[in-house]
C-alpha positions in Angstrom: 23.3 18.3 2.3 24.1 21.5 0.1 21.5 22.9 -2.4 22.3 25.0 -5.3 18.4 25.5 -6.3 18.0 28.9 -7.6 15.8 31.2 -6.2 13.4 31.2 -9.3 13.2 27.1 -8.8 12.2 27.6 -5.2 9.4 29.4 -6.2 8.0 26.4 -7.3 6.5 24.1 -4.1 7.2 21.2 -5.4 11.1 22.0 -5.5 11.2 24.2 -3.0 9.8 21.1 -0.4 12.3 18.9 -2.2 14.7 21.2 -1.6 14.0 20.7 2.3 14.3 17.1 2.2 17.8 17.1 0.5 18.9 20.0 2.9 18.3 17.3 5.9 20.1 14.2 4.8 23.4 13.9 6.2 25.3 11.4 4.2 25.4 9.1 7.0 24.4 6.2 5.1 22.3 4.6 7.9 19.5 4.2 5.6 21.9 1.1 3.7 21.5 -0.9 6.1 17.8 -1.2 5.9 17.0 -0.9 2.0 16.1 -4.1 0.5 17.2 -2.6 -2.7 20.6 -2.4 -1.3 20.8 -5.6 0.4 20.1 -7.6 -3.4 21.8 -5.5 -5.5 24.6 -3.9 -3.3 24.9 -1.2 -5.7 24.7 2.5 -3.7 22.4 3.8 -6.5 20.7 1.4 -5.4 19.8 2.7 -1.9 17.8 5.6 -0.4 21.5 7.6 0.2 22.4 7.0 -3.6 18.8 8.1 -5.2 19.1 11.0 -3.4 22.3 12.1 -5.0 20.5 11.3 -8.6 17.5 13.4 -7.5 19.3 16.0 -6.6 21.6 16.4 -9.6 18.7 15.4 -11.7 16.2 18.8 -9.9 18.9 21.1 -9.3 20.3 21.1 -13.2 16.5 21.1 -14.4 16.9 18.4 -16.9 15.3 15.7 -18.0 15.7 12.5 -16.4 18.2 10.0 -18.1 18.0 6.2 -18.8 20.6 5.7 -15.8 18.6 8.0 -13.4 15.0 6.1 -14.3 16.5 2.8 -13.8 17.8 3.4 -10.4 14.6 5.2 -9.3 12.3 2.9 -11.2 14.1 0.0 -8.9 13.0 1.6 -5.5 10.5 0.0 -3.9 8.9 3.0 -1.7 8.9 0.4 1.0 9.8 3.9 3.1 11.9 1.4 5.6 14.7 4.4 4.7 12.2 6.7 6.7 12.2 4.6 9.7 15.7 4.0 10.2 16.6 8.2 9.3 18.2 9.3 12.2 18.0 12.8 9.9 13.9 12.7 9.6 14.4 12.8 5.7 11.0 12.7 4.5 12.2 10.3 1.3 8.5 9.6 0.3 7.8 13.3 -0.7 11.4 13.6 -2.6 10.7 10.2 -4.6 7.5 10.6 -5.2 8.5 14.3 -6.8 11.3 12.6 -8.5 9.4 9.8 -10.4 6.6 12.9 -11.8 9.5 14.5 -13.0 10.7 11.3 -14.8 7.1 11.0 -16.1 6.9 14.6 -17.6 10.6 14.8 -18.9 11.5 10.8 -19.9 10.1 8.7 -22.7 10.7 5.2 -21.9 10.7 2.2 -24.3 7.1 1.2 -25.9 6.7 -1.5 -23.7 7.4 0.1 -21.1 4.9 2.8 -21.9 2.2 0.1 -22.7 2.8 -1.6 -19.8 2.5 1.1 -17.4 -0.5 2.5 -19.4 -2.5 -1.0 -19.3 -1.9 -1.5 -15.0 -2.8 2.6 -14.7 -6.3 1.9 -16.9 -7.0 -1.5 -15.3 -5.3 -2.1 -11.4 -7.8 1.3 -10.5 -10.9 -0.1 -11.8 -12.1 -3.5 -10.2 -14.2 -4.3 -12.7 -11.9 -3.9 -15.5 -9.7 -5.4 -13.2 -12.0 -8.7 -13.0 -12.3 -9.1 -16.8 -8.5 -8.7 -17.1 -7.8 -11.4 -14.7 -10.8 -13.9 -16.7 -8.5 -12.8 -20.0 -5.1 -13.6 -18.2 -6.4 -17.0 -17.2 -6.4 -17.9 -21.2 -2.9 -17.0 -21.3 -1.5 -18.1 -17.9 -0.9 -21.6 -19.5 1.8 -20.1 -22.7 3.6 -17.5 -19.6 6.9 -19.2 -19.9 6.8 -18.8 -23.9 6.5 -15.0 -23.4 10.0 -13.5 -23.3 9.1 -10.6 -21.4 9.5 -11.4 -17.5 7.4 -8.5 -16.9 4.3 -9.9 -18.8 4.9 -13.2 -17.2 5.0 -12.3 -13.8 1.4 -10.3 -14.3 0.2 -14.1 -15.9 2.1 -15.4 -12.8 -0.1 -13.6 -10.5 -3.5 -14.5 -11.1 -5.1 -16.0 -9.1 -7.0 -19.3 -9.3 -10.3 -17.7 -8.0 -12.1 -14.6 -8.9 -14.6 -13.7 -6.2 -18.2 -12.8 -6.7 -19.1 -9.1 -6.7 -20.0 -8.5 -3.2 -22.9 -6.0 -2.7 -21.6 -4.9 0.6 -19.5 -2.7 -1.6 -22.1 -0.9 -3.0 -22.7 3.0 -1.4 -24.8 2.3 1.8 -24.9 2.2 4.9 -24.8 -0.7 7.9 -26.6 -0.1 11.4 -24.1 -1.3 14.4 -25.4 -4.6 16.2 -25.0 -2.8 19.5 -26.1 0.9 20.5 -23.9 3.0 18.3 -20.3 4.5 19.5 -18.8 5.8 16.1 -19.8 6.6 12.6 -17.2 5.6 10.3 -16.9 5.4 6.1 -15.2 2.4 5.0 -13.0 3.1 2.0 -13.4 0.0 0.1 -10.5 0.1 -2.2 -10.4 -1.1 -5.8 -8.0 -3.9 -6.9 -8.9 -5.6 -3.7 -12.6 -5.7 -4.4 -11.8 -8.1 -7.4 -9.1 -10.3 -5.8 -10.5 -10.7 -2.3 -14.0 -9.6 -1.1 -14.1 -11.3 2.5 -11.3 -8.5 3.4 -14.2 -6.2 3.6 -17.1 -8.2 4.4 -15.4 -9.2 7.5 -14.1 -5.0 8.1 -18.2 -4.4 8.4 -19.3 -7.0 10.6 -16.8 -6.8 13.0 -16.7 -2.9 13.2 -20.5 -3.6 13.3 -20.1 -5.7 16.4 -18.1 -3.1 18.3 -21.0 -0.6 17.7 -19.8 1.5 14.5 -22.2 2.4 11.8 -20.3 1.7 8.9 -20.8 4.1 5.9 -20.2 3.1 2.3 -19.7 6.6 0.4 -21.1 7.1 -2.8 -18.3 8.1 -5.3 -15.8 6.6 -3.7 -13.1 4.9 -5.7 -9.3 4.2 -6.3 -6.9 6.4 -3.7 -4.7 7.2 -6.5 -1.5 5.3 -4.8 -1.2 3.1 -7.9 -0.7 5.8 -10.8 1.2 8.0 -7.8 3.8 5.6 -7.0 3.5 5.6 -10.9 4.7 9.3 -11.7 0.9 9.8 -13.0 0.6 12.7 -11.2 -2.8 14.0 -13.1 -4.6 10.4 -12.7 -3.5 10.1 -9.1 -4.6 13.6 -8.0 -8.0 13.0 -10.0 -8.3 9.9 -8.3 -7.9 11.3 -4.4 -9.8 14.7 -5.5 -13.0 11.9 -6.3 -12.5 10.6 -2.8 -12.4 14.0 -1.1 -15.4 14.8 -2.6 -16.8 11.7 -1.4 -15.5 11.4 2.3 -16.7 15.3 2.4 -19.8 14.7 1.3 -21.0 12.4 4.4 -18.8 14.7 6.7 -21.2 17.5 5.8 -24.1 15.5 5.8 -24.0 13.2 8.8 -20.4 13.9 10.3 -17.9 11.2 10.4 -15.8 9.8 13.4 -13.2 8.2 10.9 -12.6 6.6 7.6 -11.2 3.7 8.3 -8.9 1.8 5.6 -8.3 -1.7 5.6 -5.6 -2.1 2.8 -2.4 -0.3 4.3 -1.1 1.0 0.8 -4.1 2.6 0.3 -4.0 4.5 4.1 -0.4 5.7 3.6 -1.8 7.6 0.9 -4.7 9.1 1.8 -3.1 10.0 5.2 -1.1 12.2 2.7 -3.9 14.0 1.0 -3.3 17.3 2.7 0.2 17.0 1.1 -1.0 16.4 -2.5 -3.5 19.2 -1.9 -1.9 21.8 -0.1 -1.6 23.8 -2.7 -5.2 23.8 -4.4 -8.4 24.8 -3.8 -8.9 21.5 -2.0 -6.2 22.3 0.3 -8.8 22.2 3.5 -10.9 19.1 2.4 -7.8 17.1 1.4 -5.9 17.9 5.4 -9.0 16.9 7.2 -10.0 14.0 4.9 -6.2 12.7 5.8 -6.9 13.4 9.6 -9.7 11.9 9.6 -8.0 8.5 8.4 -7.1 5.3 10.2 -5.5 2.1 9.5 -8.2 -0.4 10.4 -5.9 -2.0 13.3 -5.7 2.2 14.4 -9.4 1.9 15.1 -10.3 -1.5 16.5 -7.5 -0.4 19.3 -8.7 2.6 20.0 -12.7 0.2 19.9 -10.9 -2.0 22.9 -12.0 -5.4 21.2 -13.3 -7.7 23.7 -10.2 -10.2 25.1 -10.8 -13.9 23.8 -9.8 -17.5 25.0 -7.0 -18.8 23.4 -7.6 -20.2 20.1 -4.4 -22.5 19.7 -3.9 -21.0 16.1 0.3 -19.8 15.7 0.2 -16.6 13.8 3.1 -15.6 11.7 2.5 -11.7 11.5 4.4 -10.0 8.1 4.4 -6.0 8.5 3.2 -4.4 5.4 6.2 -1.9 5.1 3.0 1.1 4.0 2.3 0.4 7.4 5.2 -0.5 9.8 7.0 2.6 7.7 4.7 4.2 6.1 2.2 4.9 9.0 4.4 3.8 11.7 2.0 1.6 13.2 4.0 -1.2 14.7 2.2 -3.1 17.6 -1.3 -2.9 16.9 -1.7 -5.5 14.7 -0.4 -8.1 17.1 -1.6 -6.0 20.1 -5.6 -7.3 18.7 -4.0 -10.8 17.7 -2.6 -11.9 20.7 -6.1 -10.2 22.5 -8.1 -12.0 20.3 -6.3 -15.3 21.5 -4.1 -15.9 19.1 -0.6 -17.0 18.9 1.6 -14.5 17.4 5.0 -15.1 16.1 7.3 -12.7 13.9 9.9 -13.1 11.5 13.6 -12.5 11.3 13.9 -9.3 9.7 10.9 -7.9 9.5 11.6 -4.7 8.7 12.3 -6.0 5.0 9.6 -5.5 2.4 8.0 -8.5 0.7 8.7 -7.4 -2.9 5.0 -6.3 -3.9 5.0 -2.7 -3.3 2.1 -1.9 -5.6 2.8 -2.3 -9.3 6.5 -3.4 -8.1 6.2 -7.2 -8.5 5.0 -6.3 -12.0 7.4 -4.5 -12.7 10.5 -5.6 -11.6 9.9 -9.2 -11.2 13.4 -10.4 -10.6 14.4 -8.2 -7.9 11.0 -8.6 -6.3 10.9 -12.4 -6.5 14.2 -12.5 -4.7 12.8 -10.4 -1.7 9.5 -12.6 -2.1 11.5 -15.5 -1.4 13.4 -13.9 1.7 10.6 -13.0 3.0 8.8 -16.4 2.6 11.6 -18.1 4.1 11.9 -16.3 7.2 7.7 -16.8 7.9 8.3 -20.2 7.1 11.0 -20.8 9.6 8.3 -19.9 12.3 6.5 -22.9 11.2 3.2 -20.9 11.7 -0.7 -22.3 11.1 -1.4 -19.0 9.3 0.0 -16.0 8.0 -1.9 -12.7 8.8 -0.9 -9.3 6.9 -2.7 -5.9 6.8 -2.2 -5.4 2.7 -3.5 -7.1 -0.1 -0.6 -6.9 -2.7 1.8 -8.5 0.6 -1.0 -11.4 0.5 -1.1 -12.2 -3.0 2.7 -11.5 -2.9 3.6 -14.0 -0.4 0.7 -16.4 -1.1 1.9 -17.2 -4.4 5.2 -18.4 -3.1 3.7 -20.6 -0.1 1.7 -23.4 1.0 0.8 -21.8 4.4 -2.5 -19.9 4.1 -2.5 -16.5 3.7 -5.1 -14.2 5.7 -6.1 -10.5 6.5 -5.5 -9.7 10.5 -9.2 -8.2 10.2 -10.3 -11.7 9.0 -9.1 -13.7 11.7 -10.4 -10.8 14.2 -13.7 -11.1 12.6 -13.4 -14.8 12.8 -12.4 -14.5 17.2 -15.5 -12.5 17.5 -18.3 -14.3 16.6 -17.5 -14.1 12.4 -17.3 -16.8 10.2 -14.1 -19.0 9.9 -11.4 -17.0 6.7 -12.3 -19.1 3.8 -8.5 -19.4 3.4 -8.1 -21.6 6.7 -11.4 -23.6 5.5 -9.1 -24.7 2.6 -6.7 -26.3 4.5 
């Protein structure tokens, strides 16, 4: 694609590696065929191809986003399924995720749209202003459908039935391995996850603690910053990530660290891009080997060789978390340990597709993302599985809410095959 960014724009890094993704797509529309956006809507704004005409009109003329642009942007789902399917290699993360700061600095949306995004960035970070929200939203769950907004009644929609204790294994500390030690590896704990599901990481530590890893809990650890980034909140979600640096860097320099290991896959495409965010700053050597130094939990346990187990006559319908099938490009690990572990593993039609949660996206955009909820439903459904087992928890709570089947983490029904306790989800059943 031609640029006509001036040489005084390209000065700027921001444009100037903007400018390099736009230079690399060549119209050739593959990326269609693969947008969920696309597939609903059918519009071509609507797709990666289409975006990235807005963006670049929108960054080339140096003017403020308009209502048309923001729409159209605010409807992707940075499901990243365009990057996979690129014969080009156009990095569309970098480009959207550039766009939407710009729309943040240069747009004023509606009030409600401004107090909506402004409650989810102050609460989704912060698990226990998280927890108290939920208790609050469980007094107004009953009156949703009298709320005209579809927006506020999709966030009533979503809590859940259960809040979970605090679990103390979240606190900063640190758990001896069961066996002589082979790795020494900081757990990033995440944040909304800590109030909606707990056993997620409970079950991380004792089964990384049964392969021999001394699992590290960092003190000063907190949100990634992926929430308020896919967001436009560039100032909250570089604050955010600088906190964890700090953190990670803090045990790398005191004890070392083998890896940090991330068991919520939204969370790991992220940090994986700290060097990115950073490479500008004085941060710019802490933020690239914080981001090398992080794997997706499935990433570790293959590279930990878990031990081969009888088969367990459980079918496994596996959903891809698109932060990690495109995101991270991990693709067979997951149901490379499933099917090792003795399980049954079965996928569904299209799996490529994204679920509709995408971070703040089923909040947001409720009616496009219930439609891709129920596509998605459908097609694990058809595989008439025992369980469902995903590596992200918005895709649980996502496709939970919209099924009967019980939803799990892989890393709890791993924990489970090794000598854990059965996922409290299957105990329900």
């Amino acid at each position: 694609m031609q640029t006509n960014f001036s040489d005084a724009q390209l000065q700027v890094p921001a444009l100037a590696r903007s400018n390099e993704i736009l230079r690399a797509c060549v119209h050739c529309g593959f990326c269609t065929a693969t947008c969920p956006t696309y597939q609903v809507l059918g519009d071509e704004l609507d797709s990666p191809r289409g975006r990235i005409y807005l963006i670049k009109e929108m960054l080339e003329s140096g003017r403020p986003a308009d209502a048309r642009t923001v729409k159209h942007l605010d409807r992707c789902l940075s499901c990243l399924a365009c990057m996979t399917t690129c014969p080009s290699g156009v990095h569309y993360m970098h480009l959207i995720d550039h766009a939407r700061a710009h729309v943040e600095a240069t747009y004023k949306r509606p009030l409600t749209d401004r107090m909506l995004r402004w409650v989810l960035a102050k609460v989704l970070p912060y698990p226990m202003r998280f927890r108290l929200a939920i208790l609050l939203a469980k007094v107004g769950k009953p009156f949703a459908r009298l709320i005209p907004d579809a927006r506020v009644q999709a966030m009533l929609d979503m809590v859940p039935a259960r809040v979970p204790p605090v679990s103390r294994n979240d606190d900063p500390q640190s758990f001896a391995p069961e066996v002589p030690r082979r790795m020494r590896v900081a757990l990033m704990t995440g944040c909304a996850q800590k109030a909606l599901n707990t056993d997620i990481n409970d079950a991380t530590i004792r089964l990384l603690r049964r392969l021999g890893c001394e699992v590290v809990i960092p003190q000063g650890m907190g949100c990634c910053g992926a929430l308020t980034h896919h967001m436009g909140r560039e100032g909250d979600a570089h604050a955010a990530a600088a906190a964890n640096i700090r953190a990670f860097m803090a045990e790398v320099q005191a004890r070392g660290l083998d890896a940090i290991v991330i068991n919520t896959s939204g969370c790991g495409t992220t940090v994986k891009d700290y060097g990115h965010m950073f490479r500008t700053s004085a941060l710019a050597g802490d933020a690239a080997r914080v981001a090398g130094l992080a794997l997706d939990v499935s990433e570790l346990l293959m590279r930990l060789e878990l031990p081969e187990g009888a088969d367990k006559n459980l079918r496994v319908a596996i959903h891809a978390a698109c932060s990690l099938q495109h995101g991270q490009q991990i693709k067979t690990a997951p149901k490379d340990l499933l099917k090792r572990a003795g399980f049954t593993v079965v996928e569904p039609a299209d799996s490529h597709l994204c679920c509709g949660s995408a971070g703040t996206y089923n909040l947001l955009q409720p009616v496009i993302s219930k439609e891709l909820k129920a596509r998605k439903v459908a097609t694990l459904e058809a595989k008439a599985p025992d369980v469902i087992a995903a590596g992200n928890i918005g895709c649980m709570m996502q496709i939970g809410s919209g099924t009967g089947i019980p939803v799990v983490h892989t890393v709890e029904l791993l924990d489970w095959a090794t000598g854990g306790p059965k996922p409290r989800a299957l105990d329900a059943t």
